[in-house]
C-alpha positions in Angstrom: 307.8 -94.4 141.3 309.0 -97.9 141.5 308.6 -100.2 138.2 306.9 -103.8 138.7 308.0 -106.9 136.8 305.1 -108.4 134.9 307.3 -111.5 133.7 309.6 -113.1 134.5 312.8 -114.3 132.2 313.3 -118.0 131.4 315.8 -119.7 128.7 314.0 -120.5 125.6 313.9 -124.5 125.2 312.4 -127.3 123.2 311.4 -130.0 125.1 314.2 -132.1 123.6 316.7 -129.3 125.0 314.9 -129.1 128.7 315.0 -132.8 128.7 318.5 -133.3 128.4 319.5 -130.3 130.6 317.2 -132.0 133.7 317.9 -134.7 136.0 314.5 -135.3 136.5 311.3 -135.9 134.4 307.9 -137.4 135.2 304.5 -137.8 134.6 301.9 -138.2 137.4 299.1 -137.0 139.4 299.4 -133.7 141.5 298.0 -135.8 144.7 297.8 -132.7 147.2 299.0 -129.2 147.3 300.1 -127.3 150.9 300.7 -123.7 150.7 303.1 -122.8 153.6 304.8 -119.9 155.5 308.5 -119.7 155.0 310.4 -119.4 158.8 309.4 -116.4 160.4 306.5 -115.9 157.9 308.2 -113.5 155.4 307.3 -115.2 152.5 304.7 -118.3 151.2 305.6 -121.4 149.6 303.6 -124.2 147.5 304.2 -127.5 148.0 302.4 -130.0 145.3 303.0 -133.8 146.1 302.9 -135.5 142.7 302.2 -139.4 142.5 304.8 -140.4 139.7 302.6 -142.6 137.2 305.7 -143.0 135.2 309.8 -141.5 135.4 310.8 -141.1 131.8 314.1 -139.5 133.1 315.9 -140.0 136.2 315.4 -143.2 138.4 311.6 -144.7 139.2 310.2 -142.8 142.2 306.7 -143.0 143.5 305.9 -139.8 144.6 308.0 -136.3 144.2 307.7 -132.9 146.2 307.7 -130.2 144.3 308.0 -126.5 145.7 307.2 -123.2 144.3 307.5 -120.1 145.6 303.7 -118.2 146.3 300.5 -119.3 147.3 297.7 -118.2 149.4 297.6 -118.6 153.5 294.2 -117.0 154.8 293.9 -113.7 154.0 297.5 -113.2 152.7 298.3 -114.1 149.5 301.9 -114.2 147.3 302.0 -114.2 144.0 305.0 -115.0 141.8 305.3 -114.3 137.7 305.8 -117.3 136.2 305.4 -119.3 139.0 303.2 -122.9 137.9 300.0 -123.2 139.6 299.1 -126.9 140.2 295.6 -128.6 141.3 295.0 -131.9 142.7 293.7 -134.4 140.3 296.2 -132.9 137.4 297.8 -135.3 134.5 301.3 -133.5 134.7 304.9 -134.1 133.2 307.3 -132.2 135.0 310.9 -131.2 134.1 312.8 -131.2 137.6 316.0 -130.2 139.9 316.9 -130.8 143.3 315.8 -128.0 145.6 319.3 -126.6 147.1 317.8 -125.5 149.9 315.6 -128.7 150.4 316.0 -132.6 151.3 314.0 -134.7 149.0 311.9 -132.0 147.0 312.5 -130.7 143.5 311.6 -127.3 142.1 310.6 -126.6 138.2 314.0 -126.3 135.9 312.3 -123.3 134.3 309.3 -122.4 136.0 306.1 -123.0 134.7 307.5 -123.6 131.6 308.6 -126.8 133.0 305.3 -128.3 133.9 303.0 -129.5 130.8 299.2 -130.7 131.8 297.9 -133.4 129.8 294.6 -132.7 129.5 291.5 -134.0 127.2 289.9 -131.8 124.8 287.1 -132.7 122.5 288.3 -136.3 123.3 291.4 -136.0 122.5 294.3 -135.9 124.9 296.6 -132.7 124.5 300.1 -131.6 126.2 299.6 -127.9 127.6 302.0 -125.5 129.1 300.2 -122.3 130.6 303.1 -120.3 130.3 301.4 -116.8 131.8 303.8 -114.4 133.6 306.7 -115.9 131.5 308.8 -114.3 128.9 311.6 -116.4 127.3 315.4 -115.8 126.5 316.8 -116.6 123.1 320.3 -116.0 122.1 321.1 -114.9 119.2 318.8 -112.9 118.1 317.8 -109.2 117.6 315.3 -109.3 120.4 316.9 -110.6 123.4 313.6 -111.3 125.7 309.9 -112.0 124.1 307.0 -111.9 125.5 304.8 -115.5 125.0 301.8 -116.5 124.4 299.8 -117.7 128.0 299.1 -120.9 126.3 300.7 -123.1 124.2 299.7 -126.4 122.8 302.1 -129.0 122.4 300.3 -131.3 120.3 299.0 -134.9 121.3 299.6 -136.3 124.8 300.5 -139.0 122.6 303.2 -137.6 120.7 305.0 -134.9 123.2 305.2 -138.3 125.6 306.9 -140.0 122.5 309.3 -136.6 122.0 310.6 -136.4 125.7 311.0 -140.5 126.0 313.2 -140.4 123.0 314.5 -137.4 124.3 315.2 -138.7 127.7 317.0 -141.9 126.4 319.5 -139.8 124.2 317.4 -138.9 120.8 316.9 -136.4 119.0 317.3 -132.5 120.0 
């Protein structure tokens, strides 16, 4: 009997780390996202076009394409661990690359650990990663691969903005 992969492996980062390592970060609204069938319809692929509200790394852009693989056409559906789900009308920040495959669209440095959703809670805005179907890499120690926690808080809005601008322009990692 064949054995199923319930996670899928990512580098461990901080923010600070991610941001240096990526060409690419920005803040924005997902806009509108378009689930489509790969050529000869072997496979589905998401498609979330963020307006960029602001590019703390990376050159200004107004909007960016970002693809991930899965998604849901009619009655067949793909699923991906660790793949980020996003929803039009999202407050994002998202740590990019070039798609090689892929003129003018980006994919997610590490997955969904690479998209963070600012999102208000109790009336306060928080930074949120949902980091389900994701188990990180760290090097170094006993336990090669852990498991983490499907969501993690990242403080303020406020203050993980501050962290990757200062990042972004050379700060602190």
């Amino acid at each position: 009997m064949p054995l199923t992969a319930s996670a899928t492996v990512v580098l461990a980062m901080s923010m600070e780390e991610m941001t240096a390592r990526v060409p690419v970060v920005v803040r924005g609204t997902v806009h509108r996202v378009d689930p489509q069938w790969t050529e000869g319809r072997t496979g589905i692929w998401t498609y979330a076009e963020v307006v960029v509200k602001e590019s703390l790394k990376g050159g200004t852009r107004t909007t960016v394409l970002v693809k991930q693989p899965g998604g849901t056409m009619g009655e067949v559906s793909m699923r991906v661990a660790g793949a980020a789900a996003f929803t039009p009308g999202e407050d994002v920040v998202l740590f990019l690359e070039p798609a090689v495959d892929e003129a003018n669209t980006f994919v997610l440095h590490s997955m969904a650990a690479s998209k963070v959703t600012l999102q208000n809670r109790r009336g306060v805005q928080v930074a949120l990663r949902d980091l389900s179907g994701l188990s990180f890499a760290r090097y170094g120690e006993k336990n090669l691969v852990q498991p983490v926690d499907e969501r993690e808080v990242l403080g303020t809005a406020e203050a993980f903005l501050a962290r990757v601008r200062t990042a972004a322009k050379g700060g602190a990692r």
